[in-house]
N, C-alpha and C positions, 0 to 999 in steps of 0.2 A: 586480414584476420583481426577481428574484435579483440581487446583486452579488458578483462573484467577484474576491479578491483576485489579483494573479500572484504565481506561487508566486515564492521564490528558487532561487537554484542549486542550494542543499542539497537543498530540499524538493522539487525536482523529479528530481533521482538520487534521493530516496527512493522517490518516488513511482514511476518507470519501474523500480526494482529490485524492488520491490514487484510489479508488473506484470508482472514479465520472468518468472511461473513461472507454466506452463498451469493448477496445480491453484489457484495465487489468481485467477487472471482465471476458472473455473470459479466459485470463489465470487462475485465480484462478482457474473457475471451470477447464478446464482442470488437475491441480495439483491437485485438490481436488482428484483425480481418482489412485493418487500416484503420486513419485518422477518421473521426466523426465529430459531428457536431451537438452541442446540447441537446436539441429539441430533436430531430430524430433521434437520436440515442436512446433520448426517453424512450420516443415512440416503439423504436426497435425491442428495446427489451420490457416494456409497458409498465413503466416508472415514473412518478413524477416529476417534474424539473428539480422542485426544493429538495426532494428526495436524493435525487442523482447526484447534486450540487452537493449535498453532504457526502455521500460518498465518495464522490471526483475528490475534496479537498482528502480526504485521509487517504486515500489512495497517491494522492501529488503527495503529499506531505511525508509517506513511507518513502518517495522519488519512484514507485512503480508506473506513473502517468506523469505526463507533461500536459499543458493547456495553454493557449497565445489564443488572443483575440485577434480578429479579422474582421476587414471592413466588405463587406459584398460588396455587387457592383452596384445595388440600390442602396447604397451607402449605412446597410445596418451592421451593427457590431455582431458578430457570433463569434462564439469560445470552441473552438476544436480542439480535440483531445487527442493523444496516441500514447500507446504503452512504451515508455521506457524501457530497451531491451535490458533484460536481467537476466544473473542464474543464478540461482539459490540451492548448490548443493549442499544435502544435509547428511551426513554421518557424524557418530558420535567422537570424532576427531574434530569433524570444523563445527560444531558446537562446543564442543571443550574448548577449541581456539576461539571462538568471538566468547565464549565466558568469560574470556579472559580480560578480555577488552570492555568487558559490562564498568560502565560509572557510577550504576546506582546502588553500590555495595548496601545502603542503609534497608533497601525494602527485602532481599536474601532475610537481612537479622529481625526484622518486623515478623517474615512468615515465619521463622524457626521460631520465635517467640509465641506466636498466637498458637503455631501449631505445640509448642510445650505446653501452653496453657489449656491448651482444651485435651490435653493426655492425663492430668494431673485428678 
């Protein structure tokens, strides 16, 4: 049996920001099917590398993909990727609990400010 930690507040705006773009949730499920590699992956979901590449990184970067380089047997480097198993239950209970844990208190008072000033 898996154990899954709960995220924090950070890491779970990472995570839905990450999410929040059709062509990364495309990938996931794609990974979801097993590891692949750059260039087909593109190919698979008809992307471009630089394209992909940017994506792959915010997607690693939320921890929802992982990537290791590999050497073939024609000794060429390829990047395979696979989905980090997650679960992102959402009710407004484990959202109240990762708010909690939010560190960027200053941009909450940034939006109540801009939104008071465009009320005015």
């Amino acid at each position: 049996m898996e154990t899954f930690l709960t995220p924090t507040g950070d890491e779970v705006l990472q995570m839905l920001a990450a999410l929040g773009n059709p062509h990364r949730m495309r990938i996931i499920a794609a990974l979801s099917e097993g590891r692949n590699y750059v260039s087909r992956l593109a190919r698979e979901i008809g992307m471009s590398r630089p394209l992909l590449h940017m994506h792959l990184q915010r997607l690693e970067a939320a921890g929802l993909v992982t990537g290791v380089l590999e050497l073939s047997e024609g000794g060429k480097a390829m990047k395979y990727f696979e989905v980090t198993p997650f679960v992102l239950h959402l009710t407004p209970e484990t959202v109240a609990d990762a708010a909690r844990t939010l560190t960027d208190q200053d941009e909450s008072k940034n939006e109540t400010a801009s939104t008071t000033k465009g009320a005015k």
